[in-house]
Each structure stands twice: as C-alpha cells, then as structure tokens.
C-alpha positions as CSV (number, residue, x, y, z in Angstrom):
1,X,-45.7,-25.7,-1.4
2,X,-42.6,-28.4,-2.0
3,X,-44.8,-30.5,-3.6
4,X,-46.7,-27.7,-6.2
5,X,-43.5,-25.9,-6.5
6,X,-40.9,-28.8,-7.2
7,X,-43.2,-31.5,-8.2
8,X,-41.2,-34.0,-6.5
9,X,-40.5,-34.9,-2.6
10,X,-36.8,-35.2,-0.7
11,X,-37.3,-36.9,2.1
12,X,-40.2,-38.9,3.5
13,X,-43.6,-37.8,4.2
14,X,-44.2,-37.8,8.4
15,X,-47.2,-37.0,10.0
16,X,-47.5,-35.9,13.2
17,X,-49.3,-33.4,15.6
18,X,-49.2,-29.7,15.9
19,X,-46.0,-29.2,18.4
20,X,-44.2,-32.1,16.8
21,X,-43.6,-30.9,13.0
22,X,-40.5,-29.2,14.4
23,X,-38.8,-32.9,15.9
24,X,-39.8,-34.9,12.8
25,X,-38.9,-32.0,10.7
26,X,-35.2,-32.3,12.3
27,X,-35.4,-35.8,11.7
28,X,-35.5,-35.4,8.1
29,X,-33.0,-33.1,7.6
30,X,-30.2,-35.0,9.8
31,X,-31.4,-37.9,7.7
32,X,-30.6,-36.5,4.5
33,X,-27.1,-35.1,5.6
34,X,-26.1,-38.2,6.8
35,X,-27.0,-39.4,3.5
36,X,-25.5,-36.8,1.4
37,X,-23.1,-34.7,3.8
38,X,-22.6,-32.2,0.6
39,X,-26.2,-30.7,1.0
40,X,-26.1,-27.2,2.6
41,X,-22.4,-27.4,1.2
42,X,-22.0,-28.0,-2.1
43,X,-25.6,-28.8,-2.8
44,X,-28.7,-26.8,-2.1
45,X,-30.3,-27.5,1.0
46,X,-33.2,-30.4,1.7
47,X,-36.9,-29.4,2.0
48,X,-38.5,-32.0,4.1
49,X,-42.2,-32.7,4.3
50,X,-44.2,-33.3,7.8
51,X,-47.8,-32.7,7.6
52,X,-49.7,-32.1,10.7
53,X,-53.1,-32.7,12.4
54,X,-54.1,-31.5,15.8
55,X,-54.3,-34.4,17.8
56,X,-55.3,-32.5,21.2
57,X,-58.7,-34.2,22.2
58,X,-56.4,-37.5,22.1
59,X,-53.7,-36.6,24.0
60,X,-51.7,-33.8,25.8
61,X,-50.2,-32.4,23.0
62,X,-48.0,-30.2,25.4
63,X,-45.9,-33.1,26.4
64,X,-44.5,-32.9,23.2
65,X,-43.6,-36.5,23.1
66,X,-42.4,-37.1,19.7
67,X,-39.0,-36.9,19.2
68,X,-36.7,-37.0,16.3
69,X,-35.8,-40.9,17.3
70,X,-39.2,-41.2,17.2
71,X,-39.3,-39.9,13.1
72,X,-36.2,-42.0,12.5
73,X,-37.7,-45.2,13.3
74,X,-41.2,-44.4,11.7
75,X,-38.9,-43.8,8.0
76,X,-37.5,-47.1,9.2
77,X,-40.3,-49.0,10.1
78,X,-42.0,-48.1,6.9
79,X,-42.2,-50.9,4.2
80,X,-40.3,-51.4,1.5
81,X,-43.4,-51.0,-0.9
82,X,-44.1,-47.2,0.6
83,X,-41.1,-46.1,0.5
84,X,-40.1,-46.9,-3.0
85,X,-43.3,-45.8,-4.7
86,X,-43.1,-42.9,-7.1
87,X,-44.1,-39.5,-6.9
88,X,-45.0,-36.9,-10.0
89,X,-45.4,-37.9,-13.2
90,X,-44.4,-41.5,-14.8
91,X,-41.4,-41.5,-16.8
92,X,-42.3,-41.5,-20.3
C-alpha cells in the first residue's frame, strides 16, 4: 500500500521471514528518528517497508532470530549503488 499510495519509499526495503517483519520493521523506524528526531513530532510519522516470505522449511522460524541489529547492519551493509537508486518516476 506505501508504495501505490505515496509513490515513493522512506526508509529501506528489508526482507525477512514471517515472525521477523516486526524487528526489522523497528529497525527502520529508530533509523529514521535518529535521522530526523522531528518525525512523530513535528513531522508525520515514517512508513517503513519490510516485505516477507515464509522461510519455515529452512529454518525454525520460531526462534525468531532476527533482530533489529540484525536490520541495522543489512541497511548498512548494502552498497552504495542500492541504496542511492531512485524510486517512482524520473524527474522531468
């Protein structure tokens, strides 16, 4: 819906399993107030994106392993190239 709705994304993209969405979800938000503490505040609030798959036959997706440092160094792991690349339509 963030995407269709607001044609345009806030924070990273994660993508995780079932029972982690809420951790990396987390992640994204702190993320984004500790890069612009007036959001919630002065600002409207973030809408993060974490997309999920159910990766049960792989692992034991009850352990729940994923954590939000987990999210946090996946956004900072990624390259440079992914995370500049535009999203929506080109500028005219």
């Amino acid at each position: 819906m963030q995407i269709e709705e607001l044609g345009q994304l806030e924070t990273p993209v994660l993508l995780t399993n079932t029972f982690s969405v809420p951790a990396c979800a987390n992640a994204l938000i702190r993320q984004a107030m500790e890069a612009n503490p007036e959001i919630g505040h002065r600002t409207s609030t973030v809408n993060p994106v974490v997309c999920e798959c159910n990766d049960g036959y792989l692992s034991d997706i009850q352990s729940m392993l994923v954590t939000a440092t987990d999210a946090f160094m996946a956004v900072e792991a990624a390259s440079d190239t992914s995370r500049s690349a535009r999203w929506g339509p080109a500028p005219a």
